[in-house]
LUMSE-103710 format. One record per residue (C-alpha): x, z, y; residue number from 1; residue in one letter. Coordinates in steps of 0.5 Angstrom, whole numbers, m for minus. Layout:
N
+-------+-------+-------+-----+------+
:     u :     w :     v : seq : type :
+-------+-------+-------+-----+------+
:     X :     Z :     Y : NUM :    a :
...
+-------+-------+-------+-----+------+
***
This chain:
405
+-------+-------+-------+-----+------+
:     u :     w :     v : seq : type :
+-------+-------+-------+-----+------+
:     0 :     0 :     0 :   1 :    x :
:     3 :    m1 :     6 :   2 :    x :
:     2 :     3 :    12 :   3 :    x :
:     3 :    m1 :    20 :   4 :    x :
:    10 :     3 :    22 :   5 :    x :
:    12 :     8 :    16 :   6 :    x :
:    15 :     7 :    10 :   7 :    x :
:    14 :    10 :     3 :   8 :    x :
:    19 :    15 :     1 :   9 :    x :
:    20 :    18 :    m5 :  10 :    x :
:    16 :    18 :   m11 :  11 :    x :
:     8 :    19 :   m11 :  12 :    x :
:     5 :    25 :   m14 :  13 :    x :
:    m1 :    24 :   m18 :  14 :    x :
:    m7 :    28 :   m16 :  15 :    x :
:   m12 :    32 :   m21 :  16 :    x :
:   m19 :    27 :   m21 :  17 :    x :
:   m24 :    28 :   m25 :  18 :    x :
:   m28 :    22 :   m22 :  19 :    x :
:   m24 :    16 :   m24 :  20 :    x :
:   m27 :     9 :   m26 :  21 :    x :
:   m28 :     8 :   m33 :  22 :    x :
:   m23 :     5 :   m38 :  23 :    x :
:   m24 :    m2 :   m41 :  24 :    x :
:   m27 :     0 :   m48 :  25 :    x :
:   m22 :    m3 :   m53 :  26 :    x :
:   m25 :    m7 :   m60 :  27 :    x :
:   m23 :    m8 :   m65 :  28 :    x :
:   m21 :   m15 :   m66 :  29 :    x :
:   m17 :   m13 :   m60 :  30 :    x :
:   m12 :   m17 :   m60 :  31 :    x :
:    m3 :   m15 :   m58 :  32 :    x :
:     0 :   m17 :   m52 :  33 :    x :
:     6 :   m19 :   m52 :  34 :    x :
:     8 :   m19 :   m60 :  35 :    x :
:    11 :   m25 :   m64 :  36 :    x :
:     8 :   m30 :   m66 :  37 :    x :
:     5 :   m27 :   m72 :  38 :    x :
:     0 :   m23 :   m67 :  39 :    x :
:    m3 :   m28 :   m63 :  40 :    x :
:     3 :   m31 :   m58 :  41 :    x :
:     7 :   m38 :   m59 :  42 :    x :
:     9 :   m43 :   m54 :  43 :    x :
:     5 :   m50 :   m56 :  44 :    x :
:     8 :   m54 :   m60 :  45 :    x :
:     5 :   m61 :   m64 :  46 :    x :
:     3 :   m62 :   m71 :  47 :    x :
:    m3 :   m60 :   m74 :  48 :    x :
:    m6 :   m57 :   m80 :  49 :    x :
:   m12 :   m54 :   m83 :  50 :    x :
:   m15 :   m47 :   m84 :  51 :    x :
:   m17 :   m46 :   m92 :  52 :    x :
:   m24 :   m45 :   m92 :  53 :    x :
:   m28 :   m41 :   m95 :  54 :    x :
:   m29 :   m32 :   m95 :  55 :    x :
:   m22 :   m31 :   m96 :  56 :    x :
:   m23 :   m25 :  m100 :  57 :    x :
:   m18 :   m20 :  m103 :  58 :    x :
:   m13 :   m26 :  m102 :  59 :    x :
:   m14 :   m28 :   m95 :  60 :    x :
:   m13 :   m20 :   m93 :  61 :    x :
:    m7 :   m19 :   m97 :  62 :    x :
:    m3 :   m25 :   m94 :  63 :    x :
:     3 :   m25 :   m90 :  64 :    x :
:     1 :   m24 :   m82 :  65 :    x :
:     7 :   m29 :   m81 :  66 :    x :
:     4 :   m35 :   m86 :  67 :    x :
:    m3 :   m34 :   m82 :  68 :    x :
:    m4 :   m41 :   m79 :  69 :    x :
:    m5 :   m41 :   m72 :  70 :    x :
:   m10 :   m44 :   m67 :  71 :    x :
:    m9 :   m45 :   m59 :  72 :    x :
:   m13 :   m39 :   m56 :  73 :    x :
:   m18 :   m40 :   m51 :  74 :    x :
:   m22 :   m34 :   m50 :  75 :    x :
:   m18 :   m28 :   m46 :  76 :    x :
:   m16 :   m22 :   m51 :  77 :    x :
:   m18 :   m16 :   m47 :  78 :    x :
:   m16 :   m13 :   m42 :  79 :    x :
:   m15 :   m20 :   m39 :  80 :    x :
:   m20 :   m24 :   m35 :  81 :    x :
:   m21 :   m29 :   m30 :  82 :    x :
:   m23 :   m25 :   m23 :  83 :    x :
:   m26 :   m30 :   m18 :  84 :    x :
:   m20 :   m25 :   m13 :  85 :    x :
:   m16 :   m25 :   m17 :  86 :    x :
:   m10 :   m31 :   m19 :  87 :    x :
:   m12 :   m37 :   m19 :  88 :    x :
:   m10 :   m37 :   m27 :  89 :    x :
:   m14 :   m37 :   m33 :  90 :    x :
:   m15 :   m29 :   m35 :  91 :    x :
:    m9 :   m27 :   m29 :  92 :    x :
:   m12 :   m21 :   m29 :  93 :    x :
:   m10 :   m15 :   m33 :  94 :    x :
:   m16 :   m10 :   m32 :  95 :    x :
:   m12 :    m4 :   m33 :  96 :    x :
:    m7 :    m5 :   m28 :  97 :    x :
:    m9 :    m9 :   m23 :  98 :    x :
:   m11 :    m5 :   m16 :  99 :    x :
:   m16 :   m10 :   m14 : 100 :    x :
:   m20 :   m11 :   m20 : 101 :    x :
:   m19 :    m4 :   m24 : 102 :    x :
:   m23 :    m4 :   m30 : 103 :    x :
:   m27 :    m9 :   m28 : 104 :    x :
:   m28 :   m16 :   m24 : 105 :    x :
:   m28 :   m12 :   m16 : 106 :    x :
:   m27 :    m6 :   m17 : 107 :    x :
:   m22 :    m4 :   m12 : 108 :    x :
:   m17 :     2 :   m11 : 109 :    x :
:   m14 :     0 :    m4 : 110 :    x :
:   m16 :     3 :     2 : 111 :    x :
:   m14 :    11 :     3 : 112 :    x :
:    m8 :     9 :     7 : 113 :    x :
:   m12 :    14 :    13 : 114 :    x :
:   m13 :    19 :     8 : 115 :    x :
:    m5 :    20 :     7 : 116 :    x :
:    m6 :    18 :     0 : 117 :    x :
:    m5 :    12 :    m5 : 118 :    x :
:    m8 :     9 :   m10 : 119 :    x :
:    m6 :     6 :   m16 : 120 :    x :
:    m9 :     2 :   m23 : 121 :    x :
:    m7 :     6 :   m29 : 122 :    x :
:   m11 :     4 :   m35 : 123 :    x :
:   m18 :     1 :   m33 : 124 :    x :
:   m19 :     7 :   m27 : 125 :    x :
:   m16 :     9 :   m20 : 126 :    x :
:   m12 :    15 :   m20 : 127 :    x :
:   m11 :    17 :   m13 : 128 :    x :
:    m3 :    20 :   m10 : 129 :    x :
:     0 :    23 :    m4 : 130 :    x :
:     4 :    20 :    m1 : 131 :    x :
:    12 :    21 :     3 : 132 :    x :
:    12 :    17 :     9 : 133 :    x :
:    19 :    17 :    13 : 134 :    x :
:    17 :    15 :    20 : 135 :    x :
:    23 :    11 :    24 : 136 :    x :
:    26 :    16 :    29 : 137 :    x :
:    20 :    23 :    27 : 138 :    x :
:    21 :    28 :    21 : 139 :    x :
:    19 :    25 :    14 : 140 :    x :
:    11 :    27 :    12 : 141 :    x :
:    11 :    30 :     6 : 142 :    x :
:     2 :    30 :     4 : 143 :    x :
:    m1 :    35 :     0 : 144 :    x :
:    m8 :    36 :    m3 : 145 :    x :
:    m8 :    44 :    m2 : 146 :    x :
:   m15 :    44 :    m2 : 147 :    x :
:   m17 :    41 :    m8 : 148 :    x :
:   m22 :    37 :    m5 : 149 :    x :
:   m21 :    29 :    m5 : 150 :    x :
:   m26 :    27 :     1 : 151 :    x :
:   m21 :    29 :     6 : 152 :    x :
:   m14 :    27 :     1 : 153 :    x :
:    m9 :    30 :     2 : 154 :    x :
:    m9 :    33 :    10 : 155 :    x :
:    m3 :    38 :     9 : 156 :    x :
:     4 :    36 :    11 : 157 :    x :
:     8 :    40 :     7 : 158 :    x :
:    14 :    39 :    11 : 159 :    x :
:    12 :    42 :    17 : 160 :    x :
:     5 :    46 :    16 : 161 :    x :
:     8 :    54 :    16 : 162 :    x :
:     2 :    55 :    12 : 163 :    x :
:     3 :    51 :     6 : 164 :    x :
:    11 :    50 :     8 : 165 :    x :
:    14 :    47 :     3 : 166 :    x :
:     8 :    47 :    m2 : 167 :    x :
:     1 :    48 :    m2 : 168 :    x :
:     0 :    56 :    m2 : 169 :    x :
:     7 :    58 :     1 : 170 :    x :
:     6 :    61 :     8 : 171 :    x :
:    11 :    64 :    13 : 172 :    x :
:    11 :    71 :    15 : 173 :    x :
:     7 :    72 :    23 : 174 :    x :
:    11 :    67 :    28 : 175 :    x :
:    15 :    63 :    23 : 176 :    x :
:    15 :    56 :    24 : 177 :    x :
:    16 :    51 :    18 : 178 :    x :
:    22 :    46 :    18 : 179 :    x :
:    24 :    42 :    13 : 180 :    x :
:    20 :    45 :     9 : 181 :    x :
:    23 :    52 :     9 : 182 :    x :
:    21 :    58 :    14 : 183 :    x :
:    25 :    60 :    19 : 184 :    x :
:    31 :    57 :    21 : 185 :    x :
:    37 :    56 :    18 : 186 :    x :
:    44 :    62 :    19 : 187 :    x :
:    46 :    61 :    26 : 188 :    x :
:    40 :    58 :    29 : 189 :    x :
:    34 :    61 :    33 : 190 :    x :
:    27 :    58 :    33 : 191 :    x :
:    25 :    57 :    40 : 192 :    x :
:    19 :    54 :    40 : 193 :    x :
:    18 :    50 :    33 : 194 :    x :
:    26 :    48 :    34 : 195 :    x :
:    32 :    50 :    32 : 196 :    x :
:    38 :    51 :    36 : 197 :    x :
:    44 :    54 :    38 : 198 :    x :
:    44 :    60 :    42 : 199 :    x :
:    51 :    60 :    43 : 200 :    x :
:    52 :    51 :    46 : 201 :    x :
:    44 :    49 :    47 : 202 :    x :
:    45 :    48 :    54 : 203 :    x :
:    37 :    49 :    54 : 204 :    x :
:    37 :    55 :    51 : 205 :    x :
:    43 :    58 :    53 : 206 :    x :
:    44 :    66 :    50 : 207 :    x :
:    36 :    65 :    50 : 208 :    x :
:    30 :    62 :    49 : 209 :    x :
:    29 :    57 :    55 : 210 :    x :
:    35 :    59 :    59 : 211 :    x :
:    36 :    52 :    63 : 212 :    x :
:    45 :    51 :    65 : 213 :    x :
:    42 :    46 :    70 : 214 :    x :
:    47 :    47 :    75 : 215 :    x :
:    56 :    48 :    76 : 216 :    x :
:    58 :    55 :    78 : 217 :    x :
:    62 :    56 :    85 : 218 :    x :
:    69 :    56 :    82 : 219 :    x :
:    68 :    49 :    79 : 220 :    x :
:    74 :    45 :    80 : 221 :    x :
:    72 :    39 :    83 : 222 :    x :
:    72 :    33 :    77 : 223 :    x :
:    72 :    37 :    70 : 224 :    x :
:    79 :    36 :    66 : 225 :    x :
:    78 :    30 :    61 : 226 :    x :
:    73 :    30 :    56 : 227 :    x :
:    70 :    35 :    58 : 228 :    x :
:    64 :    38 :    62 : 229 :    x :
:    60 :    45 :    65 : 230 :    x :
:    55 :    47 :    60 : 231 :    x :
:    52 :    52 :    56 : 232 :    x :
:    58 :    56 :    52 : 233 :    x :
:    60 :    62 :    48 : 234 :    x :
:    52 :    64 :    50 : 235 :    x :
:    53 :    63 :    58 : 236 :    x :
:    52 :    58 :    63 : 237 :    x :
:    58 :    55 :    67 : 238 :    x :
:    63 :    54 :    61 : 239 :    x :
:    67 :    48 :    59 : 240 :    x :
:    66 :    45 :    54 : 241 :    x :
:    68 :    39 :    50 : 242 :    x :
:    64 :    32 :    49 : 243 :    x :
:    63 :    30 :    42 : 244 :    x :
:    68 :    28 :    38 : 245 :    x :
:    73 :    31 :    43 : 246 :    x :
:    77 :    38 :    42 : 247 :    x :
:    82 :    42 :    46 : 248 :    x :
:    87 :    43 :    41 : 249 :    x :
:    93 :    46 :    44 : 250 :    x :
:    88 :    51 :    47 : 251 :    x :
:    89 :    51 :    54 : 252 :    x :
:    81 :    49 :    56 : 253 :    x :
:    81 :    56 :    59 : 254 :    x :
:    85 :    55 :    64 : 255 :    x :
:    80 :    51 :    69 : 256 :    x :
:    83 :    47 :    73 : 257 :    x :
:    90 :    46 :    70 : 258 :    x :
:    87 :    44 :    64 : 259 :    x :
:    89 :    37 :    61 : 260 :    x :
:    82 :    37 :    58 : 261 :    x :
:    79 :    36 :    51 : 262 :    x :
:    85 :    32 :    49 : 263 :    x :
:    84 :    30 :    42 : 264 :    x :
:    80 :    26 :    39 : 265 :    x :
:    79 :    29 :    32 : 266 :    x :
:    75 :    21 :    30 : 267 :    x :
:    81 :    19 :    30 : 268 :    x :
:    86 :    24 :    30 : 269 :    x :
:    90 :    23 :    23 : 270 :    x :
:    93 :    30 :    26 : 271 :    x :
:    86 :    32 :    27 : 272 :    x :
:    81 :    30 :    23 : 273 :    x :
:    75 :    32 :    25 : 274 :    x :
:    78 :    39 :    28 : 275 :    x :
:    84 :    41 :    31 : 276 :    x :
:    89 :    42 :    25 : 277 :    x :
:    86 :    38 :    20 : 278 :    x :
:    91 :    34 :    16 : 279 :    x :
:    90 :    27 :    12 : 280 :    x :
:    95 :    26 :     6 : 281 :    x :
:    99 :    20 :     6 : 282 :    x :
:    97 :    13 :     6 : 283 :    x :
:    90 :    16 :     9 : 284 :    x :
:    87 :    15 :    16 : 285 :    x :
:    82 :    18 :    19 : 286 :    x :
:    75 :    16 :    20 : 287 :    x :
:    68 :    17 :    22 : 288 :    x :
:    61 :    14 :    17 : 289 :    x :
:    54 :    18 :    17 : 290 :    x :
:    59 :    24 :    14 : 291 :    x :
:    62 :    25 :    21 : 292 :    x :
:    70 :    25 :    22 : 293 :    x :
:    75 :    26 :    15 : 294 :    x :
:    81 :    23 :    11 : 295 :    x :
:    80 :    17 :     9 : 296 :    x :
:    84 :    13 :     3 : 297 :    x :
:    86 :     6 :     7 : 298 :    x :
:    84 :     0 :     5 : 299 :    x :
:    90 :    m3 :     1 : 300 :    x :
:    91 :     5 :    m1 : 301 :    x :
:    83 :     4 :    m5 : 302 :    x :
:    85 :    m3 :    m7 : 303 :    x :
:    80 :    m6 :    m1 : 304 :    x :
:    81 :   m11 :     5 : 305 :    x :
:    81 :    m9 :    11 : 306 :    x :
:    76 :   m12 :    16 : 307 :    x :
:    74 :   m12 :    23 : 308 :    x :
:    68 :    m7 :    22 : 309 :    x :
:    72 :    m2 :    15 : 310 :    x :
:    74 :    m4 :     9 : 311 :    x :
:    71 :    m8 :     4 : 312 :    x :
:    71 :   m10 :    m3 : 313 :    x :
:    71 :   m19 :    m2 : 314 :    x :
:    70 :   m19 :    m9 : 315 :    x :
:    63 :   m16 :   m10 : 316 :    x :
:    61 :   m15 :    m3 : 317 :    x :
:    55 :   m17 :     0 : 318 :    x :
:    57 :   m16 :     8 : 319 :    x :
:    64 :   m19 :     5 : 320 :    x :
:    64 :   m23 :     0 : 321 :    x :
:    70 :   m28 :    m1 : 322 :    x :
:    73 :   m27 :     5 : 323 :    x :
:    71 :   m22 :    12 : 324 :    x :
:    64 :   m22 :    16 : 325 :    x :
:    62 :   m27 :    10 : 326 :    x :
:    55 :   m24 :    10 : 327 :    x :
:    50 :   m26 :     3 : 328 :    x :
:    43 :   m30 :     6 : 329 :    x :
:    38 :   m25 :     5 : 330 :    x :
:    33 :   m26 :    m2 : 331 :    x :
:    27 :   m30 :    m1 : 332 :    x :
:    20 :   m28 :    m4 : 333 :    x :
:    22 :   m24 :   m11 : 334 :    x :
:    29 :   m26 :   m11 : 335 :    x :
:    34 :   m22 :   m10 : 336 :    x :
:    42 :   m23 :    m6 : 337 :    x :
:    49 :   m21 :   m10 : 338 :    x :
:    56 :   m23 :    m9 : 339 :    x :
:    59 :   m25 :   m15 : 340 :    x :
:    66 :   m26 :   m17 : 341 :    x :
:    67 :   m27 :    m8 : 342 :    x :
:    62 :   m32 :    m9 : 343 :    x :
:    54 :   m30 :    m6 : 344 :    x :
:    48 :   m32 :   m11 : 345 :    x :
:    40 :   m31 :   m11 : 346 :    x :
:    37 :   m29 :   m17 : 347 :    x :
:    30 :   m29 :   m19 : 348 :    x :
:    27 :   m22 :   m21 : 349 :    x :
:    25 :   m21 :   m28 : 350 :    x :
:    18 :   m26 :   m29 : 351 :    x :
:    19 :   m30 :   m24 : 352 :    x :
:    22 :   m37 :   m23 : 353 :    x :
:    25 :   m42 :   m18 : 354 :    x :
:    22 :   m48 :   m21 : 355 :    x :
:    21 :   m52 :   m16 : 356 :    x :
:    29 :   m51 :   m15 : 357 :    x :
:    29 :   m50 :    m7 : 358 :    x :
:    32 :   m43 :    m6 : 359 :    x :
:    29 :   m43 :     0 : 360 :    x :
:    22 :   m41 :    m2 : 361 :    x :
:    24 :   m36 :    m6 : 362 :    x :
:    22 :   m35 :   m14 : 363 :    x :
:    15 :   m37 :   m13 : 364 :    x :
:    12 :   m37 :   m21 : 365 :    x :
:    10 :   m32 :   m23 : 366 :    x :
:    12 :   m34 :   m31 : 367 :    x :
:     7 :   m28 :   m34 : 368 :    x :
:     0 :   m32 :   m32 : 369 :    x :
:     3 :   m40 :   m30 : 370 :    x :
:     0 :   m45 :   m35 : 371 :    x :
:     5 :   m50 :   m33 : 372 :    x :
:    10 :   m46 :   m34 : 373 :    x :
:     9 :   m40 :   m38 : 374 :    x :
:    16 :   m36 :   m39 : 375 :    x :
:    19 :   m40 :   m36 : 376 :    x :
:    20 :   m46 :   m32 : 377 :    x :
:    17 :   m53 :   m35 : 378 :    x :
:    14 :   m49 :   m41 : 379 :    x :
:     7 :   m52 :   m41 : 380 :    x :
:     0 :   m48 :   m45 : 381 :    x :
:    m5 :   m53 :   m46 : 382 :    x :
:    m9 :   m52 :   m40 : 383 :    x :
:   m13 :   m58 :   m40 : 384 :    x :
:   m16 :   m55 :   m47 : 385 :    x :
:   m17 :   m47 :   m44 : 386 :    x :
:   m11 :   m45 :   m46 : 387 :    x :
:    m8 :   m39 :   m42 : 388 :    x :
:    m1 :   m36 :   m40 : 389 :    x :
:    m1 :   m29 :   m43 : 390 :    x :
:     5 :   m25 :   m40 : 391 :    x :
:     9 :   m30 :   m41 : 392 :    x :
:     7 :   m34 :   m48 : 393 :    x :
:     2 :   m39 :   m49 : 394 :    x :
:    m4 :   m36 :   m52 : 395 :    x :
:    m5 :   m37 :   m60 : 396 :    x :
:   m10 :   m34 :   m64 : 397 :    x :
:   m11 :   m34 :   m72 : 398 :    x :
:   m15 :   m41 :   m73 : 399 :    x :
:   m22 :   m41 :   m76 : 400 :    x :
:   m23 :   m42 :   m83 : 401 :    x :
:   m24 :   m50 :   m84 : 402 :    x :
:   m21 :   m51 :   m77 : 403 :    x :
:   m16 :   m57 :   m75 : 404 :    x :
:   m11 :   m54 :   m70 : 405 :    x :
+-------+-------+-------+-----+------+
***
């Protein structure tokens, strides 16, 4: 399900429902999806023959499935069907999977994205889930059902609610707020006002809650020493204090005017990597990622190529694939994009094929269902006769006494 401006996050967790859509009954001549040819599935191929007549009797039940004479099928074994919104194919549609006809033609499971819940077809009946949304820029949404009662879906954030924090029934103590699904703030942090900050540099909340640095004390010295700037320090207002990923390393901050400022930059500093006295070993750099600044091993150190934006492995890297800045095109529709030996490939994903042999569209047949080509591309059912393509396999049904295949 897609939702306008979020995107789903970790897996779904199924809610208790006790009013699902009925299954689709099975029978018993039930034929089985998916089995070799002695069940039911063969491509096509020619010659004809006939079926014995007669009842068959004892004889005709102890014969060997694999020697039973097979006809081209032409009625869909359940749970297939043809569903006039549904693929255009004959029986396209799986009764017990498919969202927009689960267990029966138009029997819809999709449209509760308001209710901050998913829903999916899970043999023959809508089973309704919570979902985790990670909203671009915002704290994650984590919904649960802590009422028990379907008609408002799942109308508790878990994440944040400090009432049901972290999970339903879990509430803080009186005048706790609920972050990252845990009460309170972690050590060395105040909440002040739903947020947690640091008492000690929060230039909005300096020593206290809503106490505002928002002006330079008398003694200031006319500029700031070098990568630094008056703010909320040790609790108090009016202190230097280094800009990010500067540090004062020989220690002379205090000193005021005198100062040479913040003068290393612990980003980079092999010496100094990612605070004053941090040493990378031998044959490593200094580098910062998503972890911040520490000891890197360089790139011929790691068996890499270093490139303008780090390193890189030619041989398998997308971004770098045989040479820097050579970035493998983006995957078409069910495709996906790989560097292989240095070289940049698109694959079809499993069950589809490109076979009109134009990358550009991406893998556009599905192989499951396609009569013309039925797993795989040029493999073509009788569909002239009615015969469908099931999960890849033309269908063949055991032929009827006298018959002529």
């Amino acid at each position: 399900m897609k939702l306008s401006g979020v995107f789903y996050a970790a897996a779904l967790v199924l809610l208790p429902l006790t009013t699902a859509v009925a299954c689709v009954t099975g029978t018993d001549d039930k034929v089985s999806i998916g089995d070799d040819c002695a069940n039911g599935f063969c491509p096509p191929d020619s010659g004809s023959f006939i079926a014995p007549a007669g009842d068959g009797g004892n004889d005709a039940e102890e014969l060997d499935a694999s020697s039973a004479l097979m006809c081209k099928g032409t009625e869909c074994p359940a749970p297939y069907t043809t569903c006039s919104n549904g693929p255009s194919f004959l029986c396209g549609t799986n009764l017990l999977t498919d969202s927009q006809n689960c267990g029966s033609c138009g029997h819809s499971c999709e449209g509760f994205d308001t209710l901050n819940m998913a829903s999916r077809c899970v043999n023959g009946a809508c089973a309704f889930e919570c979902v985790s949304l990670a909203p671009r820029g915002h704290d994650p949404l984590i919904f649960r059902d802590c009422n028990g009662m379907i008609d408002d879906g799942c109308e508790i954030n878990v994440y944040a609610d400090a009432q049901d924090c972290g999970a339903c029934g879990n509430a803080c103590p009186t005048g706790q707020h609920c972050f990252a699904g845990k009460c309170g703030c972690g050590p060395g942090k105040t909440d002040c006002n739903g947020i947690c900050v640091d008492l000690n540099e929060d230039d909005g909340n300096c020593g206290a809650c809503g106490k505002l640095c928002d002006s330079i004390p008398p003694t200031a010295c006319d500029s700031a020493p070098p990568n630094a700037a008056y703010g909320c320090g040790g609790g108090a207002c009016g202190q230097l204090k280094c800009f990010s990923g500067f540090a004062d390393c020989n220690f002379d901050l205090n000193d005021g005017c005198s100062s040479d400022g913040c003068e290393t930059d612990v980003s980079s500093d092999v010496l100094n990597c990612g605070g004053c006295g941090i040493k990378c070993a031998v044959g490593q750099t200094c580098l910062t990622d998503e972890n911040g600044p520490h000891c890197m091993d360089t790139c011929a150190t790691a068996g890499l190529t270093e490139c303008a934006d780090g390193c890189h492995d030619l041989i398998t890297d997308p971004f770098a694939c045989g040479a820097c800045g050579n970035v493998c095109p983006s995957p078409g529709q069910h495709q996906t994009s790989s560097c292989t030996k240095g070289f940049c490939k698109l694959d079809c994903l499993p069950g589809w094929g490109d076979c009109n042999g134009d990358p550009a569209d991406g893998c556009e047949v599905d192989l499951s269902m396609h009569p013309a080509n039925c797993g795989a591309c040029g493999n073509a059912c009788d569909y002239a006769a009615g015969q469908p393509c099931i999960e890849g396999k033309c269908l063949m049904v055991a032929c009827e006494a006298g018959t002529t295949k």
